[in-house]
C-alpha positions as CSV (number, residue, x, y, z in Angstrom):
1,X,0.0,0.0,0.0
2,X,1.4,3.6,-1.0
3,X,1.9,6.0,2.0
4,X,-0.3,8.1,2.0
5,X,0.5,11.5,1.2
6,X,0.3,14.7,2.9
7,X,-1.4,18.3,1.7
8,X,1.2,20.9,2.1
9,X,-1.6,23.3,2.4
10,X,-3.4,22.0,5.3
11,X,-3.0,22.9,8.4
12,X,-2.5,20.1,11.8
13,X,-0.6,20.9,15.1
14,X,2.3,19.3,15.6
15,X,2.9,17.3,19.3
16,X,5.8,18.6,20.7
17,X,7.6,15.5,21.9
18,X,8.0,14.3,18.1
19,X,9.3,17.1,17.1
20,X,12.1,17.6,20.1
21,X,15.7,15.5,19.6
22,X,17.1,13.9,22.8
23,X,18.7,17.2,24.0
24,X,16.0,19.6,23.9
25,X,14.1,16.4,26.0
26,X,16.2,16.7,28.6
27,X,16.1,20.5,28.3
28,X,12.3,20.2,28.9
29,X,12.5,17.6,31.9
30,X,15.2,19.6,33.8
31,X,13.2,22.7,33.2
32,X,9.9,21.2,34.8
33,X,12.2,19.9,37.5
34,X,12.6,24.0,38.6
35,X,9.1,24.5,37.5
36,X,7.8,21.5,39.9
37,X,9.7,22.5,42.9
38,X,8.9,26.5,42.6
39,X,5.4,25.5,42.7
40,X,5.2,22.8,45.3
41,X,7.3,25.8,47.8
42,X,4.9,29.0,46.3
43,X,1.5,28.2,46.9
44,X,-0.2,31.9,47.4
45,X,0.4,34.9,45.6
46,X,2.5,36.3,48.7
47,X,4.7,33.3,48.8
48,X,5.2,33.6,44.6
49,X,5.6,37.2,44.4
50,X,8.4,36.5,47.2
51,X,10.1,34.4,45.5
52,X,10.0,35.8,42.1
53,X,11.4,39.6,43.6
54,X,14.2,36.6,44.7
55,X,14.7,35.6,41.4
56,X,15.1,39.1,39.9
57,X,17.5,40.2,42.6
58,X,19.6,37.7,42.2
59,X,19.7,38.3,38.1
60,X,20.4,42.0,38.6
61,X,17.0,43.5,38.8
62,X,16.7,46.5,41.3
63,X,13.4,48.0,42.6
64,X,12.1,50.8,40.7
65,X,12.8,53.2,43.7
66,X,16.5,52.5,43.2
67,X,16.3,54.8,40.0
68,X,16.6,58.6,39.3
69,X,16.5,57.8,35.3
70,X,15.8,54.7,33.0
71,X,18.1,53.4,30.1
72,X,18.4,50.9,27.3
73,X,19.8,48.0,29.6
74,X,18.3,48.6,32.8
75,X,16.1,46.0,34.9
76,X,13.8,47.1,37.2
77,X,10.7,45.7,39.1
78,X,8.0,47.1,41.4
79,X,5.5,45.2,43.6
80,X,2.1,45.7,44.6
81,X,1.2,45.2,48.5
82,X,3.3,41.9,48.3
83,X,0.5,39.9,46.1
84,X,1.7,41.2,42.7
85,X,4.2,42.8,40.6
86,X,5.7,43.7,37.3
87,X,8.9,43.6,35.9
88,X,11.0,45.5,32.9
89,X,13.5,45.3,30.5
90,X,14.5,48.6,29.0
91,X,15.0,47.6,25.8
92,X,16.4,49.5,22.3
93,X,13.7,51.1,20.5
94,X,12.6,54.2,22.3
95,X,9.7,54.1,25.1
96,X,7.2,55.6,23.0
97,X,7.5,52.6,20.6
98,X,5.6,50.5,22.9
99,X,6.2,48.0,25.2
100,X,6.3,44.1,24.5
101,X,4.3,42.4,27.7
102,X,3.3,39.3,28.8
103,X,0.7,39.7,31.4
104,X,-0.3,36.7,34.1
105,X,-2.1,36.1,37.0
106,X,-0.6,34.0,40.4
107,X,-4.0,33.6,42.9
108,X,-5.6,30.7,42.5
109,X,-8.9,28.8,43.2
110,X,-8.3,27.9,47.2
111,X,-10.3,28.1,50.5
112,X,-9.9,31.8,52.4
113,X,-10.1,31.2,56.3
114,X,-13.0,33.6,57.5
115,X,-12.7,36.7,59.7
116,X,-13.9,35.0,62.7
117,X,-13.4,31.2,61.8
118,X,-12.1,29.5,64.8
119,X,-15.5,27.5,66.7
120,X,-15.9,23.8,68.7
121,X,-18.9,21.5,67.7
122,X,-18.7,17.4,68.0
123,X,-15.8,17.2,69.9
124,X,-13.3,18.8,67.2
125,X,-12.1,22.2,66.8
126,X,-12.8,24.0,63.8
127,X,-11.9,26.3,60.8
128,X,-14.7,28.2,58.7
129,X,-13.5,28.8,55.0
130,X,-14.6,31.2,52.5
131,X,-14.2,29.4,48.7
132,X,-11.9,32.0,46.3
133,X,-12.7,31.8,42.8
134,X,-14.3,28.8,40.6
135,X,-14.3,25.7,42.4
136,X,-16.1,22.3,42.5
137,X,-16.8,22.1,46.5
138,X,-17.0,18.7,46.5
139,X,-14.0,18.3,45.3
140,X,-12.2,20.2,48.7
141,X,-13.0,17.5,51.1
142,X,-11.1,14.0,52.4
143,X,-7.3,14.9,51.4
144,X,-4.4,16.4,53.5
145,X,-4.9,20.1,53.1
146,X,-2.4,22.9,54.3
147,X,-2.4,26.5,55.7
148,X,-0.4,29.5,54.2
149,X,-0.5,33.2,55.2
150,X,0.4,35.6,57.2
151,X,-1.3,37.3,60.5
152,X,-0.8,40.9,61.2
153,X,-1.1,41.7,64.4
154,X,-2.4,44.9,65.9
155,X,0.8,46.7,66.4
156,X,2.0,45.9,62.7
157,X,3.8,42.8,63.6
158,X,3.7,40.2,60.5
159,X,4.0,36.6,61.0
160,X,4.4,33.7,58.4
161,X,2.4,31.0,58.3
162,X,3.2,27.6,56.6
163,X,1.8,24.4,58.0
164,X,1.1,21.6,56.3
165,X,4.1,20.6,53.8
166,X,7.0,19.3,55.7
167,X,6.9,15.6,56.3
168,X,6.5,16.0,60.2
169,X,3.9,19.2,59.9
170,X,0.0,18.1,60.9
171,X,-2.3,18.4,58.2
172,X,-6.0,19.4,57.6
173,X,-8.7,18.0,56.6
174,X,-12.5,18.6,55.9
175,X,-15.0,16.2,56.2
176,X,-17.8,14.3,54.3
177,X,-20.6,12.2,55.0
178,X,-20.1,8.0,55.5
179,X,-22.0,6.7,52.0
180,X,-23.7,4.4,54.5
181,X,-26.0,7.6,55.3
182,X,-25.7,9.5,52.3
183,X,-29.0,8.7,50.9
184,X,-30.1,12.2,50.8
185,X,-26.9,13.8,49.9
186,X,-26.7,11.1,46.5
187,X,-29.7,12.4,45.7
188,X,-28.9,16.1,45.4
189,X,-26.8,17.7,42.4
190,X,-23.0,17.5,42.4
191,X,-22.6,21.7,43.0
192,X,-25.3,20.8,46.2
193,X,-23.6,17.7,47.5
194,X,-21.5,20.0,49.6
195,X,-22.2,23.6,50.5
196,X,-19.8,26.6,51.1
197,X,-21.3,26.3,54.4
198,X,-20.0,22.7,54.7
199,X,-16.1,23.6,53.7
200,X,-14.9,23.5,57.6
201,X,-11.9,22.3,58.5
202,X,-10.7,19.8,61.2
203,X,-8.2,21.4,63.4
204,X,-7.9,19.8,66.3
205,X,-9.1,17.5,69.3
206,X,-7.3,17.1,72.6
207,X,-9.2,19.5,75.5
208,X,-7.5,21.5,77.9
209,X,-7.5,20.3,81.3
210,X,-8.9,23.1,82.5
211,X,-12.3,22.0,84.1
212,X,-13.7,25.8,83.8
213,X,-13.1,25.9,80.5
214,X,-16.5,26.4,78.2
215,X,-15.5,25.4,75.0
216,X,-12.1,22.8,75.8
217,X,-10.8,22.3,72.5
218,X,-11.1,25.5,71.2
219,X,-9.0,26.7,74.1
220,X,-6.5,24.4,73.7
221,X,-6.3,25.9,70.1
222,X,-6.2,29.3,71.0
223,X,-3.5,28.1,73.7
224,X,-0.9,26.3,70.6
225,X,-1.4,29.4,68.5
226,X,-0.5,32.2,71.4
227,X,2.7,29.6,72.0
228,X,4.1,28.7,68.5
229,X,2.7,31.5,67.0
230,X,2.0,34.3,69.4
231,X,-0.9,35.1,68.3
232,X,-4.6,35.6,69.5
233,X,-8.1,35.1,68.3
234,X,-8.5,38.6,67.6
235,X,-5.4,38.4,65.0
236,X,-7.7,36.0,62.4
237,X,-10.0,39.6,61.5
238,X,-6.4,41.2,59.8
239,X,-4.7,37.9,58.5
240,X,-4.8,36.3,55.1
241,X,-4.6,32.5,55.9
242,X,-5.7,30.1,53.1
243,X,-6.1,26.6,53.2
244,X,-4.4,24.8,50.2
245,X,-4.0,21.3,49.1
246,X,-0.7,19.7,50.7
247,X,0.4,18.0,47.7
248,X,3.9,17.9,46.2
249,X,3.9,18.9,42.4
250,X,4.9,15.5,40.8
251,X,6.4,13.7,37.5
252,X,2.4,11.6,36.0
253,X,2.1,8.8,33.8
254,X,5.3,6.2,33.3
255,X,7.0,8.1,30.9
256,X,7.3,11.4,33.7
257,X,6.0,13.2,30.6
258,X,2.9,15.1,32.5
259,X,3.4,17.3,35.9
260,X,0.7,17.3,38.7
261,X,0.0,20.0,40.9
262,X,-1.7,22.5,42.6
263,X,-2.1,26.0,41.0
264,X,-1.2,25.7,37.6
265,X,-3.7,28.0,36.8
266,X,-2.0,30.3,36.1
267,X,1.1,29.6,37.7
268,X,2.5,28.1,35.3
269,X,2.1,30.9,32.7
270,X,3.3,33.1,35.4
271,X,6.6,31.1,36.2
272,X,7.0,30.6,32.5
273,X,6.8,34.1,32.0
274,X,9.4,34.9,35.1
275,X,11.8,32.8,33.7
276,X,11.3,34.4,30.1
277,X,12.6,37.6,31.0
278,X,15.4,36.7,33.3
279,X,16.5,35.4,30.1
280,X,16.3,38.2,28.1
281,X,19.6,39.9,27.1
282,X,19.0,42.6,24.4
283,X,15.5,43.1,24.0
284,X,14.2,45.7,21.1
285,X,11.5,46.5,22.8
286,X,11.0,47.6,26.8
287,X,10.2,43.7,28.0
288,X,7.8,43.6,30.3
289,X,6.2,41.0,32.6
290,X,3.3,41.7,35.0
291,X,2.2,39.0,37.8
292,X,-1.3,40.3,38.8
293,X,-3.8,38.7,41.7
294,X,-7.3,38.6,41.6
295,X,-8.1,37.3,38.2
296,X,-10.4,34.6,39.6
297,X,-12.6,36.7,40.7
298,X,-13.1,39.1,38.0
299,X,-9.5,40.9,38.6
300,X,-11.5,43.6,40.6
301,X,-9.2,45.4,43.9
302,X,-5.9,46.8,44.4
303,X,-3.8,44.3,43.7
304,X,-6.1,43.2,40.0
305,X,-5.9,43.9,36.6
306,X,-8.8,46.2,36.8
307,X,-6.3,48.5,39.6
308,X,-4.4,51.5,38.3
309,X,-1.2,49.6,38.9
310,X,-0.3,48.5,36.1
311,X,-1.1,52.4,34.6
312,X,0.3,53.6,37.0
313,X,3.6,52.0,36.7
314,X,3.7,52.8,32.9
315,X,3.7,56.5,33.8
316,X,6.2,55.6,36.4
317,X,8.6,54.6,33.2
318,X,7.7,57.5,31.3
319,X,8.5,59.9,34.0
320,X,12.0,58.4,34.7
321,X,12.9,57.5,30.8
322,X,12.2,60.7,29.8
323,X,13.4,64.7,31.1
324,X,9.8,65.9,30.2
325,X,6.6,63.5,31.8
326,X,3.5,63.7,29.6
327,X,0.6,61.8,30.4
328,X,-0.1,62.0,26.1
329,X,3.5,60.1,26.4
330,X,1.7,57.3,28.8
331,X,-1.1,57.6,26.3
332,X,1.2,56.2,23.6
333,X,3.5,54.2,25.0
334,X,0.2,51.8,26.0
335,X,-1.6,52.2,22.8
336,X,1.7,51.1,20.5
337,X,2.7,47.9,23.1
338,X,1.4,44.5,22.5
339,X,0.7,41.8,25.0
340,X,0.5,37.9,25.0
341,X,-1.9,37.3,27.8
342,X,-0.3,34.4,29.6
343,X,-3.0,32.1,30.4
344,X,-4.3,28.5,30.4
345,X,-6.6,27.3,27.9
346,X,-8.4,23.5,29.0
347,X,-7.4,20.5,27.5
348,X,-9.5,17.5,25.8
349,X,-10.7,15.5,28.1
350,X,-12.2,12.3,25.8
351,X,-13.9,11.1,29.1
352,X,-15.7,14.4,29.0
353,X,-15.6,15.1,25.5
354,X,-19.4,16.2,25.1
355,X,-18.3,19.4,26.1
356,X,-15.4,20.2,24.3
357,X,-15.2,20.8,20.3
358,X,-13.0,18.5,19.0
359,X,-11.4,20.4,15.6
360,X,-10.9,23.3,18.0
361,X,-9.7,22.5,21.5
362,X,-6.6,22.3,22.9
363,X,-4.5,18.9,23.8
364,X,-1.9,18.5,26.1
365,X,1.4,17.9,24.1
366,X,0.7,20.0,21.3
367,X,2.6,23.2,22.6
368,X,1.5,26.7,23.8
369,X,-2.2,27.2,22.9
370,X,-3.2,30.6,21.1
371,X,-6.7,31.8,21.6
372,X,-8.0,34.2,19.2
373,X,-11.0,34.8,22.0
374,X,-12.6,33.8,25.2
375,X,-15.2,34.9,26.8
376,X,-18.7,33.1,26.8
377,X,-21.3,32.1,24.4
378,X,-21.5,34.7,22.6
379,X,-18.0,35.5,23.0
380,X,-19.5,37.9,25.8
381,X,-16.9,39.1,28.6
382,X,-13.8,39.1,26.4
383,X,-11.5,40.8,23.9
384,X,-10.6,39.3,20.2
385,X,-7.2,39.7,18.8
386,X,-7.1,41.2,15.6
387,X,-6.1,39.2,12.7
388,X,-3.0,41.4,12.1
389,X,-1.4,40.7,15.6
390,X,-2.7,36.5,15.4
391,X,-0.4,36.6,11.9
392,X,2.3,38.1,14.0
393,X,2.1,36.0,16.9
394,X,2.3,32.7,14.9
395,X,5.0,33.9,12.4
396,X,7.0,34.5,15.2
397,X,6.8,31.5,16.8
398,X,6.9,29.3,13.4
399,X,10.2,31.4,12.7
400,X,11.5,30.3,16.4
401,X,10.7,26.8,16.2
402,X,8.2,27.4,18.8
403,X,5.4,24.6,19.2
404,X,2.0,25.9,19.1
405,X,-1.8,25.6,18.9
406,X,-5.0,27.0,18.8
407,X,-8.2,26.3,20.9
408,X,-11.9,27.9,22.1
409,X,-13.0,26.9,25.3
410,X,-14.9,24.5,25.2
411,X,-18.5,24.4,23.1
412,X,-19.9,27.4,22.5
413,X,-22.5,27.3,24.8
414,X,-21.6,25.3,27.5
415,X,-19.8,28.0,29.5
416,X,-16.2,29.6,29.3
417,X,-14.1,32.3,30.6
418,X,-12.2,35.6,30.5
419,X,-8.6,36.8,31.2
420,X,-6.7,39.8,32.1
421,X,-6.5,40.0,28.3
422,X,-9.7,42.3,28.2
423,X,-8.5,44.4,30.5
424,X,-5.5,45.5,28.8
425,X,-7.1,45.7,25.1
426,X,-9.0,48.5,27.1
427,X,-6.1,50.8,27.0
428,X,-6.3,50.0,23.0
429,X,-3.3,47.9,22.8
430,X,-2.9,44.1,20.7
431,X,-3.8,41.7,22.9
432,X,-4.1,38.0,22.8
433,X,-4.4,34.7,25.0
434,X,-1.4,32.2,25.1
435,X,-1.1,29.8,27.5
436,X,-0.8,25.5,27.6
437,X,-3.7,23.3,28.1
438,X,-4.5,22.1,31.3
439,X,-6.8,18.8,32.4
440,X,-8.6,19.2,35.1
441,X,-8.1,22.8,35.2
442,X,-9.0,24.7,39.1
443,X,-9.0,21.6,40.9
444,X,-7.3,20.6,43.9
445,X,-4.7,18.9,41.3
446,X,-4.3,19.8,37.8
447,X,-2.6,18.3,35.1
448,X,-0.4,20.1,32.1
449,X,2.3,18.9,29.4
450,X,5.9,19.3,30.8
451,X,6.4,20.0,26.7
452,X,3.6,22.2,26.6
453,X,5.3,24.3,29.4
454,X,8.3,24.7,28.2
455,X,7.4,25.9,25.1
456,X,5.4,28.5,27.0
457,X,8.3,29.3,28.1
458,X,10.1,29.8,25.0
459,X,7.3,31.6,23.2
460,X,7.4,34.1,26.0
461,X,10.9,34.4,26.1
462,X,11.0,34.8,21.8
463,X,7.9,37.3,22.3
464,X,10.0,39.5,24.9
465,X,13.3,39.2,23.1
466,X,12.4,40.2,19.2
């Protein structure tokens, strides 16, 4: 039988592990090796936006307030209220020519510990959450869960809080019903099965001895915190504690090719992104990478997309590039930049495949994914890149050998999404979304390709660099 042959003219993505040699593999695996390990240690925006100012310092970036003027060369960064941040590249062209950003979020889906959330009931001491962002509830409940944050105390005093990920820390946990008497709850929807209401959190059990004591185990609580801590109940109303998963990030599947984690929605474009411009050497254009919170709930608040930040800091450039600040310069610097809005799309799932449209979603493997548009339904709630800036975008990475697709999100109307992408087309700039596929996407453990991230990586870096 003759092979059969193939139409030049027709277009099919290419999987990214056929394409690579046995060099650029290992490339890829040592590169999700630093990926896995950043993500299993940075598990809340304060804990990544730590440890990516970490990684700029130590490749020569300096805080924005270190500088009386801007040149070609210079690398700066400035952070929000320690939950996001941006950093910049001056490149060659002149300021006015635009700026070349990739924009990303680092909060993800998780459970918020209320204001008042510490109580006793059954025997146990407990934790009331708050759910952040798009979750499945059920989902939440019988695994080892851990708590990140920080508690300020009256007085300004900040203190740390990790529990939950070394090998001798207690865990967490929240409870479900015995299927033995879950009649009624099998009978109710999957988004009823377990309220918001229902997300508590086991804490702890041993009383105090104290006979007077009310409520025993909640004292004995309150007693552990005041001495490993030295904090009181009053503290919870100004922390920000969230409960997380306590799972490593780890290699899936025999052949290691898949990585399985917590939060790589979007941290994945965001540490992709961080790495891309630590890389950059002589950019022609100012590089620029932004780290924003808040996107999973509509990117509204100081530290969002939707803040003046981001403007802001523009102006902030402006002002020390040039002798003369204009705000017609800020104008113009946004409206000539263009931005790749680093963020996942979801990837086929054929045990789910009745919502997904198979000629136009994404699959893990096949690269970076580029999404002409988001949004929902009727594309409602997002921007669409123009077909000028899509050309661009993929004759770039087709001249830079970099391994890409293109996806919606799902069938039209079965749900969908947004980004920060919207957001910045408002200040008229060439915007699109370009991020890998990932399964499972805002669970407790999502899936993505380790191929697919590091050629997020490399588009970014190729995007920031030419």
């Amino acid at each position: 039988m003759s092979e059969e042959k193939k139409n030049e003219n027709a277009y099919q993505a290419k999987n990214a592990w056929s394409e690579m040699g046995e060099e650029e593999r290992e490339e890829v695996f040592a590169f999700n090796e630093a990926y896995a390990k950043f993500l299993s240690e940075n598990k809340t925006e304060r804990e990544f936006a730590s440890a990516a100012i970490a990684e700029l310092e130590a490749a020569g970036f300096k805080n924005i307030n270190q500088f009386k003027s801007l040149k070609k060369g210079d690398k700066v960064y400035v952070e929000n209220r320690s939950r996001a941040l941006m950093a910049a590249v001056i490149g060659e062209k002149d300021l006015k020519e635009g700026l070349k950003i990739v924009g990303s979020h680092i909060d993800s889906p998780r459970l918020d510990l209320k204001p008042n959330p510490l109580y006793e009931d059954g025997e146990m001491a407990m934790f009331k959450t708050h759910y952040y962002g798009g979750v499945k509830k059920y989902q939440w409940v019988t695994m080892p869960l851990a708590l990140h944050g920080v508690v300020v105390k009256d007085d300004g005093t900040q203190i740390e809080i990790s529990i939950g990920e070394k090998e001798d820390d207690p865990v967490f946990f929240i409870s479900d019903v015995l299927p033995h008497l879950g009649k009624s709850q099998m009978k109710k929807s999957m988004s009823e099965g377990i309220s918001g209401e229902q997300l508590n959190v086991v804490i702890g059990s041993i009383p105090v001895a104290d006979e007077d004591a009310k409520e025993k185990i909640k004292e004995a609580v309150l007693n552990h915190l005041k001495s490993e801590y030295d904090f009181k109940e009053e503290d919870f109303i100004s922390a920000d504690l969230q409960v997380v998963p306590a799972f490593k990030t780890r290699d899936a599947g025999f052949d290691r090719g898949l990585l399985a984690g917590y939060g790589h929605d979007d941290r994945v474009c965001s540490y992709t992104a961080l790495e891309a411009i630590l890389d950059v050497k002589d950019p022609e254009y100012t590089s620029v990478v932004l780290l924003m919170d808040r996107e999973e709930v509509g990117s509204m608040g100081s530290t969002g997309m939707q803040s003046h930040f981001f403007e802001d800091q523009v102006a902030n450039l402006v002002d020390l590039y040039y002798n003369d600040y204009s705000e017609l310069m800020v104008r113009k610097v946004m409206q000539n930049s263009k931005v790749l809005s680093a963020d996942v799309n979801a990837a086929y799932d054929p045990d789910f495949a009745e919502v997904y449209a198979k000629h136009n979603s994404a699959y893990l493997g096949k690269g970076i994914v580029i999404s002409k548009y988001t949004g929902a339904r009727g594309k409602a709630g997002a921007s669409e890149a123009s077909a000028e800036f899509m050309g661009e975008v993929r004759g770039l990475f087709n001249n830079a050998g970099v391994i890409w697709q293109t996806a919606e999100l799902g069938k039209i109307d079965e749900g969908g999404g947004g980004t920060i992408a919207q957001f910045l087309a408002n200040y008229n700039m060439d915007v699109v979304d370009c991020g890998p596929a990932v399964l499972s996407m805002h669970s407790p453990y999502e899936v993505v390709s380790k191929a697919d991230v590091y050629h997020s990586y490399l588009a970014y870096n190729v995007f920031l660099e030419k």
